[in-house]
Wavefront OBJ file of the C-alpha trace (Angstrom):
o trace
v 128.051 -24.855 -16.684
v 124.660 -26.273 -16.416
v 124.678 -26.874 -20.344
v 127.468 -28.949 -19.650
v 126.620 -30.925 -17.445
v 123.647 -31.587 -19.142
v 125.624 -32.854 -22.554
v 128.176 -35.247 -19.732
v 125.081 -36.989 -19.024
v 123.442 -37.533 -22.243
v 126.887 -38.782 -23.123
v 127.082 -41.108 -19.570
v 123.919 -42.652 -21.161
v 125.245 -43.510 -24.390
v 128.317 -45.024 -23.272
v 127.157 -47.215 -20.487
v 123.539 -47.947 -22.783
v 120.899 -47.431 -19.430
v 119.686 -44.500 -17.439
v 120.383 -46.407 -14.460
v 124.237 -47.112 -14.956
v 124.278 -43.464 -15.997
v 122.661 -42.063 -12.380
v 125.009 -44.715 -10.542
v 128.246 -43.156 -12.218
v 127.425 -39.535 -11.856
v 126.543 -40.162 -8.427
v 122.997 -38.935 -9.241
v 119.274 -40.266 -8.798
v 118.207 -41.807 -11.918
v 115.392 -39.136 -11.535
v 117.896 -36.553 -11.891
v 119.468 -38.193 -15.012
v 116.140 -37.624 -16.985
v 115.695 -34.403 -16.008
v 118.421 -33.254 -17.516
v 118.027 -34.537 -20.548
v 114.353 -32.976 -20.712
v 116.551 -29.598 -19.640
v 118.950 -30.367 -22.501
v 116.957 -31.224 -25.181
v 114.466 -28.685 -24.504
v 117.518 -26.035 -24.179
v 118.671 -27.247 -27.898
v 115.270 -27.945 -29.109
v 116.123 -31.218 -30.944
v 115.849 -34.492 -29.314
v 118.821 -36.577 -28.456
v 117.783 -39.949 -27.618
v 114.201 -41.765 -28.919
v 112.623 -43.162 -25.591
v 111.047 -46.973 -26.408
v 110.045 -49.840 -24.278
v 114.157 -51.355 -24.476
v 115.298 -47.784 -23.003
v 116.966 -44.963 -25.042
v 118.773 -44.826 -28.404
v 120.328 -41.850 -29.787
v 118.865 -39.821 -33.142
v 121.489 -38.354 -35.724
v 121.513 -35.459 -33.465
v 122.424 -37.444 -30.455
v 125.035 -39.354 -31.984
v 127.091 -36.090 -33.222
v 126.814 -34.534 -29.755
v 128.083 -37.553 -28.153
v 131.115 -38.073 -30.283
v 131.593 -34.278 -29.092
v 130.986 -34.772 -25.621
v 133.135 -37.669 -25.812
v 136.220 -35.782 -26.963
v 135.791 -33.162 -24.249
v 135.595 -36.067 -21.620
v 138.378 -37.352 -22.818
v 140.688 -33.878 -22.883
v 139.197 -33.630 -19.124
v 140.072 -36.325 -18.171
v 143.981 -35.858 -19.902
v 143.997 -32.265 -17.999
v 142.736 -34.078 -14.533
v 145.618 -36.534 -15.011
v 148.456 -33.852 -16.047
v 147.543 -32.168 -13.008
v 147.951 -35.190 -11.102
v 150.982 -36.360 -12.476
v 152.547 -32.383 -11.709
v 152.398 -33.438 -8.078
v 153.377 -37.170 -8.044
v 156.875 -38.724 -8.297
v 156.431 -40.939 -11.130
v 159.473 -44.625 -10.742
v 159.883 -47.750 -11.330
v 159.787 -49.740 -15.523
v 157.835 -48.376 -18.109
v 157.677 -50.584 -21.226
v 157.227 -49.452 -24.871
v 156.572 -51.864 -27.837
v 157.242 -51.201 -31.829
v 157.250 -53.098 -34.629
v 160.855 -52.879 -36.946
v 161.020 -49.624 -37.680
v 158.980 -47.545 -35.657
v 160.930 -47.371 -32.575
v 163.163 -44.015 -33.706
v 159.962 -41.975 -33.729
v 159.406 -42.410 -29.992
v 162.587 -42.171 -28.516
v 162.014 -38.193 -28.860
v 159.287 -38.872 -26.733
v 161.464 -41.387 -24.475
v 163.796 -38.334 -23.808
v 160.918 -35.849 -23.388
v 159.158 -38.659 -20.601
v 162.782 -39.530 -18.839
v 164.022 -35.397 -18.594
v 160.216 -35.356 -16.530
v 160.403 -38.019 -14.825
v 164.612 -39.152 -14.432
v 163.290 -42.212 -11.877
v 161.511 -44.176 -14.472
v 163.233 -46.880 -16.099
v 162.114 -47.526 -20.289
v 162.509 -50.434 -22.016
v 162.052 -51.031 -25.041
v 160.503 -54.245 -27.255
v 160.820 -54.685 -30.942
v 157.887 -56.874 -31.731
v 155.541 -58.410 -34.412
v 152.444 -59.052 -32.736
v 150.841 -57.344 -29.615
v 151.937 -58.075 -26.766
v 149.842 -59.780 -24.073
v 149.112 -56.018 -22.602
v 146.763 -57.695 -20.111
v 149.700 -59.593 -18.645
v 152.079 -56.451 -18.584
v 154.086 -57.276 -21.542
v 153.807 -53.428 -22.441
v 152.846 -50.367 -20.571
v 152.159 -49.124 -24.593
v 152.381 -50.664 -27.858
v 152.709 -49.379 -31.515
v 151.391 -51.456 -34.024
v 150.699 -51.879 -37.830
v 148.012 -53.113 -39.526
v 144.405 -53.466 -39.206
v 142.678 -51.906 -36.358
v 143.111 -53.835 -33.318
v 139.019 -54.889 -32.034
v 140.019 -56.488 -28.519
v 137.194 -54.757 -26.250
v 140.315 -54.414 -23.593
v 142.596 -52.057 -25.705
v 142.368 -48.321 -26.007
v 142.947 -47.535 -29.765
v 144.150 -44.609 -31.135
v 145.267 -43.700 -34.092
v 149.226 -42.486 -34.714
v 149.995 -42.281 -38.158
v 149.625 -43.741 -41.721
v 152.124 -44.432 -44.358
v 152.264 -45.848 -47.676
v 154.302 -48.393 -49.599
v 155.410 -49.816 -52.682
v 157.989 -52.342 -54.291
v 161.440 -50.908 -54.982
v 164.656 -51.203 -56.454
v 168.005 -49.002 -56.150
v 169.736 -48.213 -59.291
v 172.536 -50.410 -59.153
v 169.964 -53.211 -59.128
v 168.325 -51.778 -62.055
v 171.974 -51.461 -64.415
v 172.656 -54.906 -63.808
v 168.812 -56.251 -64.301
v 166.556 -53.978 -65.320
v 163.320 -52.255 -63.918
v 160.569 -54.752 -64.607
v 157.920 -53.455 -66.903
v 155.215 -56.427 -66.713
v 154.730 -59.939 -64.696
v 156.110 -61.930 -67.812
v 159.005 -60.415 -66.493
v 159.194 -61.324 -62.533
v 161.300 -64.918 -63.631
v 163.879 -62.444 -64.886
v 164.260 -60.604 -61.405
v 165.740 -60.844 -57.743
v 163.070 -60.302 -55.215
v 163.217 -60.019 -50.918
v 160.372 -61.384 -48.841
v 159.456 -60.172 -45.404
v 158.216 -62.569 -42.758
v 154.825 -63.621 -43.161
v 153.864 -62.627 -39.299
v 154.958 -59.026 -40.448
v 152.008 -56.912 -41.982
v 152.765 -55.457 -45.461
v 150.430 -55.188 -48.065
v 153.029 -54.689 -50.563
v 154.806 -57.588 -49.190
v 151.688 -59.792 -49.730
v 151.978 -59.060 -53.843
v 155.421 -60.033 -53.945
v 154.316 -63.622 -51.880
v 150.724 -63.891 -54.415
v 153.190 -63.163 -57.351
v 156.879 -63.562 -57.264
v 157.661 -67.429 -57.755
v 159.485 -68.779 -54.842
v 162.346 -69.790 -57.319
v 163.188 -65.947 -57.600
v 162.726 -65.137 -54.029
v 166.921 -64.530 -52.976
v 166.501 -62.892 -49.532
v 164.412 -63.618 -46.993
v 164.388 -61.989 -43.465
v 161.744 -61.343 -40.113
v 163.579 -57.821 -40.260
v 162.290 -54.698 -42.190
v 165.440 -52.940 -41.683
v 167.503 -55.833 -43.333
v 164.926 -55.485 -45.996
v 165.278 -51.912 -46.405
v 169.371 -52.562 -46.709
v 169.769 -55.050 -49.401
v 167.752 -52.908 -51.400
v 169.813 -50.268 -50.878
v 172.714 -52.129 -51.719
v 171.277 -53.163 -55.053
v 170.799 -56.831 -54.286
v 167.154 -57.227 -54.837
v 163.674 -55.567 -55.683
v 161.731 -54.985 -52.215
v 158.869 -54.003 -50.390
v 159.669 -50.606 -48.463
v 157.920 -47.577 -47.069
v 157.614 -44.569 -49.459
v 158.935 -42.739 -47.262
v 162.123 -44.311 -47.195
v 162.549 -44.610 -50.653
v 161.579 -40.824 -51.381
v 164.114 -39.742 -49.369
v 167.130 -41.388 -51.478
v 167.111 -40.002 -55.222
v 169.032 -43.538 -56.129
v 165.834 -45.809 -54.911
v 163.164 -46.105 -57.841
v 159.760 -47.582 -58.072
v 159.275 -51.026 -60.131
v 157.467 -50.329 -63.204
v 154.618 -52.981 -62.693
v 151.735 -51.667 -61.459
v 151.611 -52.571 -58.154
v 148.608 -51.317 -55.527
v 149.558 -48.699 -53.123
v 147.951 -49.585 -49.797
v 147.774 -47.386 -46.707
v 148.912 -49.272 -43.963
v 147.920 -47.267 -40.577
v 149.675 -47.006 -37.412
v 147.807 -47.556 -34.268
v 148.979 -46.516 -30.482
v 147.337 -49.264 -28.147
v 146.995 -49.008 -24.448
v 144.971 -51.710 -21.569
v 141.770 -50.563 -20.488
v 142.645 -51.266 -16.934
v 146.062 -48.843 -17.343
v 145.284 -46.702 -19.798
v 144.594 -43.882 -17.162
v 147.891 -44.650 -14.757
v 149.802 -41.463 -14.497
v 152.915 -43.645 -16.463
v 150.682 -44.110 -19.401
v 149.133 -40.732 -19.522
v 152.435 -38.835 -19.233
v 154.353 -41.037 -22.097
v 151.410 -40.328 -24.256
v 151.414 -36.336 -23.464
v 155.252 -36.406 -23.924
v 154.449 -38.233 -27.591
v 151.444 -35.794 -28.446
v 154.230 -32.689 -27.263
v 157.088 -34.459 -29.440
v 155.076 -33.788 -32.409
v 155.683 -37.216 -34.060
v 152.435 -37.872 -35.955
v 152.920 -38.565 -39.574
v 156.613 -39.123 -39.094
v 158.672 -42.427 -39.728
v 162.043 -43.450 -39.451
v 164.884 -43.360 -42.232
v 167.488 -44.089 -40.096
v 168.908 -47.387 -41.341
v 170.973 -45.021 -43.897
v 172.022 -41.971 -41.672
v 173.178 -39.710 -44.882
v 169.411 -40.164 -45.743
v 167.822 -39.356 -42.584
v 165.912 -36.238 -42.990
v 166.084 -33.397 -40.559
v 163.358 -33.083 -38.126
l 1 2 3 4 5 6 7 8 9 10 11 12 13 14 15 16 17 18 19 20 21 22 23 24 25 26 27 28 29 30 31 32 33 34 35 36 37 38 39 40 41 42 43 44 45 46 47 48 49 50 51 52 53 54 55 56 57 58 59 60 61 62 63 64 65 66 67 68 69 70 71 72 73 74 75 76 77 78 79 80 81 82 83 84 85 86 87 88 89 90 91 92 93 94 95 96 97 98 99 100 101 102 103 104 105 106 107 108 109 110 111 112 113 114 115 116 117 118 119 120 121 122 123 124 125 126 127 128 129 130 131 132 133 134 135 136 137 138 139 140 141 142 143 144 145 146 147 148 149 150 151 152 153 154 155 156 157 158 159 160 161 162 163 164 165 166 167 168 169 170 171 172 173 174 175 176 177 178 179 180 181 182 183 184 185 186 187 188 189 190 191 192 193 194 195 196 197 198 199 200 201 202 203 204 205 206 207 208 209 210 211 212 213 214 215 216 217 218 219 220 221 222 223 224 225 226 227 228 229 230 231 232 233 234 235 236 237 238 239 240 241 242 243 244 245 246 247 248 249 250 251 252 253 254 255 256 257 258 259 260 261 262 263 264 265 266 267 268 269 270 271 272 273 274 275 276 277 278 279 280 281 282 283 284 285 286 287 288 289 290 291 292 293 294 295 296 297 298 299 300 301 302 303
């Protein structure tokens, strides 16, 4: 137990960057805060942090036990709030935000979060951006793209897809799979809003001509649906397209980017027993690495 305590401290120090913020949030003398790291690093015999004039810094050592110390913090402080939450009577609205798309991979967690708690209320936002969290424009947000760096959020990661440019093959008997760019002027192509993040999307914009651009719409579903009905070549997840034999990939090489999935929280509510229960009832649902194919039902995998 000692051990452990030990390893919370040193990690105490690296997250709040001073001995002193470290003593006054373990409720400790700062005394006591160096002891134990002498205790520690004496008890592993490598050092953890380099002592110099500015205060500590952590060695290579220091830094891997802290990313481990900071995991079982974390899980700690997950049991400390399931135990919590097995006590309270959790009401009132609880609101979830997805981007086009996403929102049929959560609902299994919905369920799982309303059968546990029948007195919340859920409501759901389809959106592009993310949502002023700070404001309470979402209790939790799913997002695409880029890593989110606003110091307020809590970050984690959900899942990661891939995508390409497609074409069904009624599209293809009528016009052909194109082989080569000399070929685009030849072709029918959808564009997705330029607010929604698609990497695939972006090569159709830097290379399509907007004279062959036929169908435009803020909606990746609608994209996703007049591909499958053969009226134009579009950007959709592999996923998707895997999962209907008729849907092939456009012979020009196009690049195929991982786009990643993020699950973003507020700082100041990440911890709320709302928050921490949705997110337990979305690690129990099982959902990373899934997506949605539900715009066609007869292609909707079983899961």
């Amino acid at each position: 137990m000692s051990l452990l305590i030990e390893i919370r401290t040193a990690y105490f120090i690296a997250k709040l960057g001073t001995v002193s913020a470290a003593a006054e949030a373990l409720g400790v003398h700062r005394a006591t805060v160096m002891r134990r790291i002498d205790l520690l690093e004496a008890e592993l015999g490598l050092k953890i942090f380099r002592r110099h004039a500015k205060g500590y810094s952590l060695t290579d050592f220091g830094n891997s036990l802290v990313r481990s110390a900071e995991t079982i913090e974390r899980e700690a402080e997950r049991f400390v709030g399931l135990s919590k939450m097995k006590h309270e009577r959790l009401d009132g609205q609880f609101i979830v935000a997805t981007p086009t798309g996403a929102a049929p991979t959560v609902i299994a967690a919905v369920q799982a979060f309303q059968q546990r708690f029948p007195e919340v209320s859920v409501t759901h936002k389809v959106i592009s951006a993310i949502p002023r969290m700070e404001l309470g424009e979402a209790d939790i947000c799913f997002y695409f793209g880029p890593k989110p760096t606003d110091p307020d959020y809590v970050v984690m990661p959900w899942m990661s897809f891939y995508g390409g440019i497609y074409a069904h093959q009624d599209y293809i008997d009528q016009y052909g799979n194109p082989a080569s760019l000399s070929e685009i002027g030849e072709h029918r192509f959808a564009l997705l809003s330029e607010d929604l993040y698609s990497p695939p999307n972006d090569w159709i914009r830097a290379n399509v001509p907007v004279e062959n651009i036929f169908f435009k719409s803020n909606d990746r579903h609608v994209v996703w649906r007049a591909v499958q009905e053969g009226m134009v070549i579009g950007c959709i997840g592999d996923h998707l397209a895997q999962a209907n034999p008729l849907i092939h990939r456009i012979r020009i090489p196009v690049p195929n980017v991982k786009t990643a999935c993020w699950v973003i929280t507020h700082v100041d509510t990440h911890r709320t027993p709302k928050v921490m229960a949705y997110l337990n009832c979305l690690r129990e649902a099982g959902l990373s690495g899934k997506f949605d194919t539900e715009m066609d039902l007869d292609v909707m995998p079983q899961v």
